[in-house]
FIKOLZA-1660 file (N, C-alpha, C; in steps of 0.1 Angstrom, whole numbers, plus 5000, padded with zeros to 4 digits):
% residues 182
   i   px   py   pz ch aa at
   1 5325 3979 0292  A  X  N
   1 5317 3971 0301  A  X CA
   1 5327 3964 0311  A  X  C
   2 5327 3967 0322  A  X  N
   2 5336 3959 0334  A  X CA
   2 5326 3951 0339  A  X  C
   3 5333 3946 0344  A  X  N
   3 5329 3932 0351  A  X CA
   3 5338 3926 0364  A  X  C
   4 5327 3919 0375  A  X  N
   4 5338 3910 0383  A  X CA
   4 5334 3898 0390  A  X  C
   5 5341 3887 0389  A  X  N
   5 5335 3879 0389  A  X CA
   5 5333 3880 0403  A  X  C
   6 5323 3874 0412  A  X  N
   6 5319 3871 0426  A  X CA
   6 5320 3856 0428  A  X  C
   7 5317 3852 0417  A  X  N
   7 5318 3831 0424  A  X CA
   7 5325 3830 0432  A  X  C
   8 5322 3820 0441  A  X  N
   8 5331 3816 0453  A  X CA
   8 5334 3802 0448  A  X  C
   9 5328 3797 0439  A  X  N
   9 5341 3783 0433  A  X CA
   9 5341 3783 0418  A  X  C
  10 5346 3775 0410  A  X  N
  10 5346 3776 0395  A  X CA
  10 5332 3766 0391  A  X  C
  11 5325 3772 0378  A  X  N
  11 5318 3760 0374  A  X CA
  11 5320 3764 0357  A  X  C
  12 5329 3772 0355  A  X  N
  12 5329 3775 0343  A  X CA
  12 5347 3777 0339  A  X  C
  13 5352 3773 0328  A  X  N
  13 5370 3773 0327  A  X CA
  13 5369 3780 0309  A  X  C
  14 5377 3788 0305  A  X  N
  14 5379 3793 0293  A  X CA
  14 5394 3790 0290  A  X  C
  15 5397 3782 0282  A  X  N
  15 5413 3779 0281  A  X CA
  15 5417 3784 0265  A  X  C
  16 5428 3795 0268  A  X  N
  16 5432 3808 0260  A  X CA
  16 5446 3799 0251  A  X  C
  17 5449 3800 0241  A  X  N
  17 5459 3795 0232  A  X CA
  17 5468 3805 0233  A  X  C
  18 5480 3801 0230  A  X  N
  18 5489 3815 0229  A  X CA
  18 5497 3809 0216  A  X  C
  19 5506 3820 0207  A  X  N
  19 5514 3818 0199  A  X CA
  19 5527 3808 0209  A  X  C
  20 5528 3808 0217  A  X  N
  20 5536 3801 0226  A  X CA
  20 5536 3786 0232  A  X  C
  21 5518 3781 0234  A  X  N
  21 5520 3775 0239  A  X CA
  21 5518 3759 0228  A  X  C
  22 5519 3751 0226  A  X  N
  22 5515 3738 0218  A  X CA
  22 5505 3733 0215  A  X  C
  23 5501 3732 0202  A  X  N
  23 5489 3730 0196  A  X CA
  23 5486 3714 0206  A  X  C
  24 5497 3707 0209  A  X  N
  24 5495 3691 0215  A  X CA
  24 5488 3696 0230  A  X  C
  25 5498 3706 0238  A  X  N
  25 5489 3711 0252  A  X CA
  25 5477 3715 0250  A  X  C
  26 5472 3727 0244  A  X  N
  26 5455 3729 0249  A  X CA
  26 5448 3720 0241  A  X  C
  27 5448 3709 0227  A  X  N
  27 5441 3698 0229  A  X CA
  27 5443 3691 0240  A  X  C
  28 5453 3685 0245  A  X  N
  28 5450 3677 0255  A  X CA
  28 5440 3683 0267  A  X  C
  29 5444 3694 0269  A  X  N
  29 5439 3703 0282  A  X CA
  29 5423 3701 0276  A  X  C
  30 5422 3703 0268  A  X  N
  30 5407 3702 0263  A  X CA
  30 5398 3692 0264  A  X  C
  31 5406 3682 0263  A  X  N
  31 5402 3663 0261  A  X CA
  31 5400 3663 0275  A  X  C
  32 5415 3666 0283  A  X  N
  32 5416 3662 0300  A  X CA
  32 5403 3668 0306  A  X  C
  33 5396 3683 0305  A  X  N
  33 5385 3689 0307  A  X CA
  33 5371 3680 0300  A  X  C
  34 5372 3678 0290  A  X  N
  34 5356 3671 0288  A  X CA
  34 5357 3662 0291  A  X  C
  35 5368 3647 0293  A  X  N
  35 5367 3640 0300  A  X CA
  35 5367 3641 0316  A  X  C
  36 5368 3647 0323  A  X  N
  36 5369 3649 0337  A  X CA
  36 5360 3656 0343  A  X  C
  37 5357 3665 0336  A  X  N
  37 5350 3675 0345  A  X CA
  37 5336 3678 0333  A  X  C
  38 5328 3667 0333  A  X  N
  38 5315 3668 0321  A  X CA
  38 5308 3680 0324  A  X  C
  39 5307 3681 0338  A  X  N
  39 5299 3692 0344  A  X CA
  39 5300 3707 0340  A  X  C
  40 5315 3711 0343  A  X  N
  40 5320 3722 0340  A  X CA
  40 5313 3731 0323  A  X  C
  41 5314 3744 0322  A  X  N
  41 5312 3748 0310  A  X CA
  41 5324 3754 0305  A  X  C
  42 5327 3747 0295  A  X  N
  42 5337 3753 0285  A  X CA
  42 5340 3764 0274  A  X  C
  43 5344 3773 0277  A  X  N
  43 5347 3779 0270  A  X CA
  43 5363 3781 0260  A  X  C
  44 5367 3778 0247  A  X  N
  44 5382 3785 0241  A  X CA
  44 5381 3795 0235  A  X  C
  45 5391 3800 0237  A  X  N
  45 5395 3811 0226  A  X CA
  45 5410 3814 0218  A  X  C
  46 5407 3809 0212  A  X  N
  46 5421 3805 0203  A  X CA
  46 5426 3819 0202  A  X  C
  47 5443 3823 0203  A  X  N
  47 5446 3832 0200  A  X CA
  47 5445 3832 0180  A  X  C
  48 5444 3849 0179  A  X  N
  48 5438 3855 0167  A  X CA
  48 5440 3851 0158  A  X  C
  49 5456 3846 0155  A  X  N
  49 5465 3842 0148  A  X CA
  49 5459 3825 0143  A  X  C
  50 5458 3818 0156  A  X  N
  50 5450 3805 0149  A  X CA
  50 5438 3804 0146  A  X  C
  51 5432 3817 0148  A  X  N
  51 5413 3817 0144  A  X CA
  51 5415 3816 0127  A  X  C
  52 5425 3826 0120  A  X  N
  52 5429 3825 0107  A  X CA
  52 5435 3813 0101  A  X  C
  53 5441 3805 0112  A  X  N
  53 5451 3792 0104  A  X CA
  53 5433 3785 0104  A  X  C
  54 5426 3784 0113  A  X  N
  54 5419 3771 0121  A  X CA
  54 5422 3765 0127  A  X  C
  55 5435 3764 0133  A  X  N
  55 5441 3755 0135  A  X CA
  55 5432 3745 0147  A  X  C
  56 5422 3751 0157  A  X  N
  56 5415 3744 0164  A  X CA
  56 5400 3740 0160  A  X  C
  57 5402 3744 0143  A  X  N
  57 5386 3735 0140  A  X CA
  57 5380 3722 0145  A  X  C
  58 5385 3715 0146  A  X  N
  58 5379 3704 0152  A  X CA
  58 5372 3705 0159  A  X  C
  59 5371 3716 0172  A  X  N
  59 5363 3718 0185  A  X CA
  59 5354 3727 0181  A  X  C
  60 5350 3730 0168  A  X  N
  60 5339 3738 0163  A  X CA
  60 5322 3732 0163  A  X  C
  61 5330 3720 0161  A  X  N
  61 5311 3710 0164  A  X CA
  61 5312 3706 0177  A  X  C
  62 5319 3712 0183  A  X  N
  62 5318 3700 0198  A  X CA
  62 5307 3709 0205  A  X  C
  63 5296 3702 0211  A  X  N
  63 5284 3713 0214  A  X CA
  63 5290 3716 0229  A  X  C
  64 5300 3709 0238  A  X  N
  64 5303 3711 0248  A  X CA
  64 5317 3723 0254  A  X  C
  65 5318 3726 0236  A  X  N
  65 5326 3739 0241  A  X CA
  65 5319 3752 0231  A  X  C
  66 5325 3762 0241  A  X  N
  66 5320 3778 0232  A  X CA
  66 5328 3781 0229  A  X  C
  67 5329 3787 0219  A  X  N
  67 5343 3789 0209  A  X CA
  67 5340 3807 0213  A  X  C
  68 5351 3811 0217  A  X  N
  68 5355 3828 0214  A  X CA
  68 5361 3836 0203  A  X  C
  69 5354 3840 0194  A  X  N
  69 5364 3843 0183  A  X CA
  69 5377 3855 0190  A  X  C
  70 5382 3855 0189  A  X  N
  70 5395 3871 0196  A  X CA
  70 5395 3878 0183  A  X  C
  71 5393 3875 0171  A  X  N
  71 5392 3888 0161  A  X CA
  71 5377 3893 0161  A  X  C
  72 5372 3891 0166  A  X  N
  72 5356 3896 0170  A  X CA
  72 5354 3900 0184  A  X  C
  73 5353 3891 0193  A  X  N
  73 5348 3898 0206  A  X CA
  73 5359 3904 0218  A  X  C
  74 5360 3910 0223  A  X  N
  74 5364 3916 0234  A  X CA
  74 5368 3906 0243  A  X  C
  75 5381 3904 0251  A  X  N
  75 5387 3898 0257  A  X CA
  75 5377 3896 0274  A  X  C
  76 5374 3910 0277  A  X  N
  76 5364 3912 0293  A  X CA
  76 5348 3905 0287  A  X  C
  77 5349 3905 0270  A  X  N
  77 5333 3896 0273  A  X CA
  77 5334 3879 0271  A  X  C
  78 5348 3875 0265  A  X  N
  78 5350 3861 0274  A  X CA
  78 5351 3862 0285  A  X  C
  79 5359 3868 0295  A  X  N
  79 5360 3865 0306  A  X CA
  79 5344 3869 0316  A  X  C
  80 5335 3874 0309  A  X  N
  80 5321 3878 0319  A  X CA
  80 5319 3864 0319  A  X  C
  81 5321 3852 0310  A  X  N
  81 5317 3838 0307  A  X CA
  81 5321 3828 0316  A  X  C
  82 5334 3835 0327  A  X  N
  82 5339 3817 0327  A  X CA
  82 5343 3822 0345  A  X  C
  83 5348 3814 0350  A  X  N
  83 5347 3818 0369  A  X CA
  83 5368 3815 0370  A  X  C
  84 5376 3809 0359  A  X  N
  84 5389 3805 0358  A  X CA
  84 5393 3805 0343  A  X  C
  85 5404 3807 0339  A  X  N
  85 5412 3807 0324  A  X CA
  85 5422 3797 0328  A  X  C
  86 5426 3790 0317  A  X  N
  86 5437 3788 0315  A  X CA
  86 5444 3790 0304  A  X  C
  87 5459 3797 0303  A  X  N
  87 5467 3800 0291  A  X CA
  87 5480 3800 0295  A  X  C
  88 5487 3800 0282  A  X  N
  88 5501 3805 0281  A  X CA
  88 5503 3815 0284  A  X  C
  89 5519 3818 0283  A  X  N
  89 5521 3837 0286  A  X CA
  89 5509 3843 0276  A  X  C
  90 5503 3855 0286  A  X  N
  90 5493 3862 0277  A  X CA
  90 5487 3872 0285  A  X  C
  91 5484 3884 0283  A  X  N
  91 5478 3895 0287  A  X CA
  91 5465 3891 0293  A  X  C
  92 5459 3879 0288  A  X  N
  92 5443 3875 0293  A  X CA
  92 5450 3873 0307  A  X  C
  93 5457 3870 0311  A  X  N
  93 5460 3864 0327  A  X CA
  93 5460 3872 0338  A  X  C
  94 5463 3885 0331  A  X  N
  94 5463 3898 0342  A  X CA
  94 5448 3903 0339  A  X  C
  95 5444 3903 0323  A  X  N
  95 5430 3907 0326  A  X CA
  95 5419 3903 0335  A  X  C
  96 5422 3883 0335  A  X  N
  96 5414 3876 0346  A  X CA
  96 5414 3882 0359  A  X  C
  97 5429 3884 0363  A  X  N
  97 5431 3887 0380  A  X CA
  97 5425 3902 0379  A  X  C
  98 5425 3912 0368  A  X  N
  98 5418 3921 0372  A  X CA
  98 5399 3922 0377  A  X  C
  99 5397 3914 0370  A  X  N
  99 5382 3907 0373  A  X CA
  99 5380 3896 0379  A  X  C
 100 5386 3894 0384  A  X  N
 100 5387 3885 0397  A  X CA
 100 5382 3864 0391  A  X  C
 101 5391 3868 0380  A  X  N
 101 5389 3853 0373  A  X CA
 101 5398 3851 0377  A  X  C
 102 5403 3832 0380  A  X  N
 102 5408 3828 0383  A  X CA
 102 5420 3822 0373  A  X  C
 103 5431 3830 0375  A  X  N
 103 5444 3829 0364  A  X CA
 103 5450 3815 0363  A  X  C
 104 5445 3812 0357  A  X  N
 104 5458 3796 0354  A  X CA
 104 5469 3794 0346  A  X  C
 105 5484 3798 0350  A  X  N
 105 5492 3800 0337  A  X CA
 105 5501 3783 0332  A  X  C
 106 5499 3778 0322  A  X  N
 106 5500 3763 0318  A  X CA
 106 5518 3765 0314  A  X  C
 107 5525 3762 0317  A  X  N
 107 5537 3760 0314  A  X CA
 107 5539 3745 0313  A  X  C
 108 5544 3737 0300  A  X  N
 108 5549 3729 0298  A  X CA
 108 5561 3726 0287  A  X  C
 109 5569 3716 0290  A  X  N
 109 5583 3716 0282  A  X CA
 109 5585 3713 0266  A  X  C
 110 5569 3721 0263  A  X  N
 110 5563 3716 0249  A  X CA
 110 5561 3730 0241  A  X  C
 111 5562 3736 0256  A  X  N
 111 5559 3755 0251  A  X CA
 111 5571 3758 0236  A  X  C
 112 5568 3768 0226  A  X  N
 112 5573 3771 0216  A  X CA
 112 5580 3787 0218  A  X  C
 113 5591 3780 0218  A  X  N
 113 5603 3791 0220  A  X CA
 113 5603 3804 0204  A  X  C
 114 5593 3810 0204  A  X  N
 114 5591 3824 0195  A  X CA
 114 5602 3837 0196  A  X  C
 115 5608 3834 0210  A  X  N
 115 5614 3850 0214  A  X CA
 115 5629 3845 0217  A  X  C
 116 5639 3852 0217  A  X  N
 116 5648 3851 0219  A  X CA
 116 5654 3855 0234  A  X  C
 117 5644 3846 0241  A  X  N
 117 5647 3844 0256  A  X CA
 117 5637 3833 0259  A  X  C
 118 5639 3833 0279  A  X  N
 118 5631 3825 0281  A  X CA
 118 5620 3831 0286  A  X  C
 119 5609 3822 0275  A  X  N
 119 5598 3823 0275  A  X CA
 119 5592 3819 0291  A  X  C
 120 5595 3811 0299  A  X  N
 120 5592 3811 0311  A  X CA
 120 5586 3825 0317  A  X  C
 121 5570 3827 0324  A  X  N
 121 5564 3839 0330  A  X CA
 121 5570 3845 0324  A  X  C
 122 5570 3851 0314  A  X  N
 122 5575 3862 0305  A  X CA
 122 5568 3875 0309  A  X  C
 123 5558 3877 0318  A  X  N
 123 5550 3890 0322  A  X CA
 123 5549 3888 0337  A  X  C
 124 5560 3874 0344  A  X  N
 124 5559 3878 0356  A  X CA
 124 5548 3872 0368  A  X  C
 125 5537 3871 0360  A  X  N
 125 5524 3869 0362  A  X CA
 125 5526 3857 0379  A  X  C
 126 5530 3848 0375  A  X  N
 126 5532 3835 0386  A  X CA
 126 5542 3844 0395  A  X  C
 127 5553 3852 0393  A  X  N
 127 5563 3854 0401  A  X CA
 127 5553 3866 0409  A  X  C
 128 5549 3874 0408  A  X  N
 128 5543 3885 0415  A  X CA
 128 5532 3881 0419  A  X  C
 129 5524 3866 0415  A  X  N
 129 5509 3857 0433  A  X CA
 129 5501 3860 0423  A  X  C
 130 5497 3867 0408  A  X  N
 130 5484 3866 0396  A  X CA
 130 5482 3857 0391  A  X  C
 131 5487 3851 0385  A  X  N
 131 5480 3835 0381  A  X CA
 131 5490 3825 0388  A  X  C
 132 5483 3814 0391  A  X  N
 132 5493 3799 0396  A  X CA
 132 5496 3790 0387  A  X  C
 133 5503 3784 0384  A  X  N
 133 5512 3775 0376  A  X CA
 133 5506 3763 0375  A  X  C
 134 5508 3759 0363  A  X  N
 134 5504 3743 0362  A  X CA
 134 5513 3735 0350  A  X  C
 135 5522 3728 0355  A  X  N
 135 5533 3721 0343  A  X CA
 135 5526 3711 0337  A  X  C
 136 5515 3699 0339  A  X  N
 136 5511 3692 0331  A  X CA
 136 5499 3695 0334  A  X  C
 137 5491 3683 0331  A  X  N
 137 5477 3677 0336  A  X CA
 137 5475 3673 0349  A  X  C
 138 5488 3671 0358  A  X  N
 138 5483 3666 0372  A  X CA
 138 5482 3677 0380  A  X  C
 139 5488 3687 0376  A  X  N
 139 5488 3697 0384  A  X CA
 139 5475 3708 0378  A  X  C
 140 5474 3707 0368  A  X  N
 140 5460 3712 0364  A  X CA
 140 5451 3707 0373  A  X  C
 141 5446 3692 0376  A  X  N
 141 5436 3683 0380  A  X CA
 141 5435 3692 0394  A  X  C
 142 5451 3693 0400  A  X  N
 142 5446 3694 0418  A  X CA
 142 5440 3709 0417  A  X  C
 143 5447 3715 0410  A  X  N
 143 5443 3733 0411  A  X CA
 143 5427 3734 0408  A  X  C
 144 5425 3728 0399  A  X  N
 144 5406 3724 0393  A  X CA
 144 5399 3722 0403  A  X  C
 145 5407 3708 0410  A  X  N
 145 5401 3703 0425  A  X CA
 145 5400 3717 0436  A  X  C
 146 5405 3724 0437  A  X  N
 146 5407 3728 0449  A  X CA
 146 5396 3741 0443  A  X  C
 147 5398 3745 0430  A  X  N
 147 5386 3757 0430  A  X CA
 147 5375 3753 0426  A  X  C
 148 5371 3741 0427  A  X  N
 148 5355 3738 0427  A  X CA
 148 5350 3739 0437  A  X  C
 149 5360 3738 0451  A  X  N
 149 5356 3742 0464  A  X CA
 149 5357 3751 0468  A  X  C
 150 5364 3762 0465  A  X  N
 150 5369 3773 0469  A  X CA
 150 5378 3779 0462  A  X  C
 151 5373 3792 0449  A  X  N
 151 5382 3799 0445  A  X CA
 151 5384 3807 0446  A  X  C
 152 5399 3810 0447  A  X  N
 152 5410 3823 0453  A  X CA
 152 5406 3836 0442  A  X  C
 153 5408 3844 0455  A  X  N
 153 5405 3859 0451  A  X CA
 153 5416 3868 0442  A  X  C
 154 5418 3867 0432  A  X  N
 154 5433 3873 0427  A  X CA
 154 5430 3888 0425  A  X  C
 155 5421 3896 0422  A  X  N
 155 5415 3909 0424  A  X CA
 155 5428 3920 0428  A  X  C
 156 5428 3913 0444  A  X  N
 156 5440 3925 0453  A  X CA
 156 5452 3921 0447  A  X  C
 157 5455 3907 0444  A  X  N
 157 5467 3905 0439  A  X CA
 157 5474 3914 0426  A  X  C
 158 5461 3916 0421  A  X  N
 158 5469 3926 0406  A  X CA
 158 5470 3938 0409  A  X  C
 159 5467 3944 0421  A  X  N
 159 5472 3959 0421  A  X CA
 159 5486 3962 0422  A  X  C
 160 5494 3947 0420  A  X  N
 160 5508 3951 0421  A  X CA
 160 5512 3955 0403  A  X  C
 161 5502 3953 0395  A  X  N
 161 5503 3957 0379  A  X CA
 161 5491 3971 0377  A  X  C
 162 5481 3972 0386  A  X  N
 162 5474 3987 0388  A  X CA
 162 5469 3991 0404  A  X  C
 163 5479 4003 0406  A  X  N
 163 5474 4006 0423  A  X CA
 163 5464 4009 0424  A  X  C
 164 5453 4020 0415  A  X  N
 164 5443 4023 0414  A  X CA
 164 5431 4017 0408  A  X  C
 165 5436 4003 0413  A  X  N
 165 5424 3991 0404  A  X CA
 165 5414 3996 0406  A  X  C
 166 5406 4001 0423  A  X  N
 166 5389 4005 0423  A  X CA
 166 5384 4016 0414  A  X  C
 167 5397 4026 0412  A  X  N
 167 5395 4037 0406  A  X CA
 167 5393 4041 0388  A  X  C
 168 5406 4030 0385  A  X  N
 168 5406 4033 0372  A  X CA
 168 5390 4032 0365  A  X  C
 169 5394 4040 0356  A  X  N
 169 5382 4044 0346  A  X CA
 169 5390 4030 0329  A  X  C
 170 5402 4028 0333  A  X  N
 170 5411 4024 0321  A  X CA
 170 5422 4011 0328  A  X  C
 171 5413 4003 0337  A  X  N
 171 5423 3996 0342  A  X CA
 171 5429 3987 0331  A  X  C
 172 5423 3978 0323  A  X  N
 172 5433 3972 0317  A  X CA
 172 5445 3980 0309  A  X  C
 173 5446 3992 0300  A  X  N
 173 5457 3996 0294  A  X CA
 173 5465 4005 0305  A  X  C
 174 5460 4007 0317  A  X  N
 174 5473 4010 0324  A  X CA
 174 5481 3994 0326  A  X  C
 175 5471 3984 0329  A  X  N
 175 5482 3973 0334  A  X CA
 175 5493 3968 0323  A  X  C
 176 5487 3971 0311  A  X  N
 176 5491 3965 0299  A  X CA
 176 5504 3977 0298  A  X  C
 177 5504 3989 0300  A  X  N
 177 5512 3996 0297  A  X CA
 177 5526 3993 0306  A  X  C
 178 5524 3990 0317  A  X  N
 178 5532 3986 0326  A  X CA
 178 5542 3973 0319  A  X  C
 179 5536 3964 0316  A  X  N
 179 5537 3950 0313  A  X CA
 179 5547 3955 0303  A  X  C
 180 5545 3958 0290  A  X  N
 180 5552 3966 0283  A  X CA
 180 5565 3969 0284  A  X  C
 181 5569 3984 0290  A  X  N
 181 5575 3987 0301  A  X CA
 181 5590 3974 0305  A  X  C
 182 5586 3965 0314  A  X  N
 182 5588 3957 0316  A  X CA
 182 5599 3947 0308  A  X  C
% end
């Protein structure tokens, strides 16, 4: 099932956990979102890894977020849900820009060093124009601001991860193969 998003602003945000990023960031990101933006619909999806710890139970009764399990559903049927993501390094960021969701990659000085490098855009994503950057919450706020008026088309942007975006029958695991690669 493909999918693409057409919104021309956000009214919907899905914020993706990564083995990378701090259990203290996407709570907060989460708090900063229900407090700020009541309007918005929420979606998380905890990476797979913490669906087994729990480590985000808490937000399981919150009726103003939808929980995505990632050991059950397909990554393209969160993203049919939401018009923007936000995450750590993570393959969901290219998936968004292939469906024309709007990529938000969260970098903060809180991120958890797993690899024996720097985890900084580790896939590139912000360096090649697919997702835009956000180091705390203030820069989250303005990026939010600006796509409830008008959100950016990242679509064309990812053919620099698949040239044959209109074509492919298999776009995500070519882009993923590439990434790889890399």
């Amino acid at each position: 099932f493909f999918i693409k998003n057409n919104n021309s602003k956000i009214q919907s945000i899905g914020i993706c956990s990564t083995a990378t990023t701090s259990y203290n960031d996407i709570s907060n990101i989460m708090d900063f979102l229900l407090n700020n933006y009541p309007d918005l619909k929420l979606f998380f999806r905890p990476h797979p890894s913490e669906m087994i710890e729990k480590k985000y139970d808490k937000y399981n009764d919150n009726d103003s977020i939808k929980i995505s399990d990632s050991n059950k559903s397909h990554p393209l049927e969160f993203l049919s849900n939401v018009d923007a993501i936000i995450s750590g390094n993570s393959a969901v960021l290219l998936e968004a820009a292939l469906v024309n969701v709007f990529p938000i990659y969260f970098f903060s000085k809180e991120n958890i060093i797993k690899y024996n490098d720097d985890n900084f855009d580790r896939y590139g994503f912000v360096k090649n124009g697919i997702a835009v950057q956000a180091n705390n919450l203030f820069d989250l706020e303005i990026i939010i601001n600006k796509a409830l008026i008008s959100k950016p088309n990242f679509k064309e942007k990812a053919k620099y991860y698949c040239s044959n975006l209109e074509n492919s029958k298999d776009i995500i695991s070519n882009a993923i193969s590439i990434i790889k690669k890399a």
